[in-house]
Structure formats: C-alpha cells, structure tokens
C-alpha positions as CSV (number, residue, x, y, z in Angstrom):
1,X,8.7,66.8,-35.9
2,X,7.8,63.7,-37.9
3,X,7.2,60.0,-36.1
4,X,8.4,56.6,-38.0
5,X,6.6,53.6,-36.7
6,X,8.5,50.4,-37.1
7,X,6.4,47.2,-36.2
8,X,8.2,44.4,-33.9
9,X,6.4,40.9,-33.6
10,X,7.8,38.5,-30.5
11,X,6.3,35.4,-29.8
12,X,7.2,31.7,-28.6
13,X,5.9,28.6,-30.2
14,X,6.2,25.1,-28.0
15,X,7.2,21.9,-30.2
16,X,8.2,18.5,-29.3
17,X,12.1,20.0,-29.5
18,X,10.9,22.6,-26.7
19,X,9.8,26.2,-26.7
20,X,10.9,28.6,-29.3
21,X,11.1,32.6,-29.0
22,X,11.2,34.8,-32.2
23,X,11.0,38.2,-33.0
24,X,10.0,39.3,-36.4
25,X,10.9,43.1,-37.4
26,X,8.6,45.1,-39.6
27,X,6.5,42.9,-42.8
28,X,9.9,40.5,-42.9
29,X,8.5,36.9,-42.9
30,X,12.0,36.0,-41.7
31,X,12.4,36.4,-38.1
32,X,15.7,38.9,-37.3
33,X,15.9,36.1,-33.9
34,X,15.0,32.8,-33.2
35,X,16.0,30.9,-30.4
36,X,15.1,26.9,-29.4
37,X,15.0,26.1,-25.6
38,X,14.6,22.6,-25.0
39,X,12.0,21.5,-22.0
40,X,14.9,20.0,-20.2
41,X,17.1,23.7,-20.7
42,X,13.8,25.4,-19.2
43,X,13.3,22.7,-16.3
44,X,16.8,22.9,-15.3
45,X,17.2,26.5,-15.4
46,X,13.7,27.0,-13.6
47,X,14.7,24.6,-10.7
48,X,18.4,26.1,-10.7
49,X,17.1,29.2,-9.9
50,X,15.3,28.1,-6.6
51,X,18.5,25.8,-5.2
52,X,21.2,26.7,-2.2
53,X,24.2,24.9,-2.5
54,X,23.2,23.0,-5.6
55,X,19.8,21.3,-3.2
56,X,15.7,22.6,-3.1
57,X,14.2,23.2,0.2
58,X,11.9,24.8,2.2
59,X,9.8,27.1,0.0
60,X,12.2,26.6,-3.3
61,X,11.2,23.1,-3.1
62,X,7.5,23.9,-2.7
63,X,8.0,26.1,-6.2
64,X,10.1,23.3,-7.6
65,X,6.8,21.2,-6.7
66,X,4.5,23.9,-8.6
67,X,6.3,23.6,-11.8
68,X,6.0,20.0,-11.9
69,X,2.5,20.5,-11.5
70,X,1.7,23.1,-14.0
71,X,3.6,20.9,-16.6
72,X,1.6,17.6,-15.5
73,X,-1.5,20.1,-16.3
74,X,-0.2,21.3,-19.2
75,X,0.8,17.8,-20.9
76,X,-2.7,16.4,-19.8
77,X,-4.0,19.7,-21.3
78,X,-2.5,19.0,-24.5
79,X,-4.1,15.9,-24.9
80,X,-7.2,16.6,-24.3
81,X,-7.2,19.1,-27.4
82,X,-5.0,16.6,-29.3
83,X,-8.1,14.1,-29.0
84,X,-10.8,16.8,-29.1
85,X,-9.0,18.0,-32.8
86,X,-8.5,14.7,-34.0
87,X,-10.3,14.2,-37.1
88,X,-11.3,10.3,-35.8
89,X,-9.7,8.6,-38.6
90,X,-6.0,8.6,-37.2
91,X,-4.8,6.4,-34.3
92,X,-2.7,8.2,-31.2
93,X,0.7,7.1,-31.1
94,X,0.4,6.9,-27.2
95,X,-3.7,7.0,-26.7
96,X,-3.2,3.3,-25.4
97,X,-5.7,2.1,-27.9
C-alpha cells in the first residue's frame, strides 16, 4: 500500500482591515481560501457569545472585560515594535510628535 502526502498551509495575518485566515494547498502560491474578519466582526462575535438576553453579566462580563484588555495589550504591543522597527527617519502618523 502506497502513501501520497499532500501539504496544507493555514495561517491568519492581522491588518488594519482586521484579521485574515488562509489556507494554501500543496506548492500553490494562491491560497484555495481566504477570508477577512474585521476587528469589529471578531469583537462583536467574541462578546455575543458571552451575552443572556442580548446583556453581559456576572462572569461573561468579567470575560467581556479580558478581551478588552488583551486588545489594549496588544495595540500597546504593536507599537512598541512599530517604534522599535522604525528606521528613525519617518515620522508616526499618531506618535504625538
């Protein structure tokens, strides 16, 4: 009995449209799926998922609290490397400078 191998490449890729998922099947540099989420798609569905009767409380609304906190990290994350990669010789649209 003989194996075939076929090779299947998923990732996601974030943007300033949102966060995009494709999936790339064997050496195609075209990817077979690609789909855009926008940040406010993921936010809403993330926080849908924790509400009763369309409202967050109790311990959804300590999750709901979480995300908003991993996504203040994140953006403060983001630029920090945005400054620490900058070549110097560009100015930051929002560095306040």
């Amino acid at each position: 009995m003989s194996k075939s191998y076929i090779e299947i490449d998923a990732d996601s890729w974030a943007d300033a449209s949102g966060i995009e998922t494709t999936v790339f099947i064997g050496d195609s540099c075209v990817p077979c799926f690609a789909h855009l989420d926008s940040y406010g798609e993921l936010v809403d569905k993330e926080l849908n998922a924790h509400t009763v009767a369309g409202k967050l409380s109790g311990n959804n609304l300590e999750k709901a609290e979480c995300l908003v906190v991993a996504l203040e990290e994140a953006a403060a994350y983001a630029r920090k490397r945005v400054e620490e990669l900058s070549d110097g010789n560009n100015t930051l649209r929002n560095s306040g400078s």
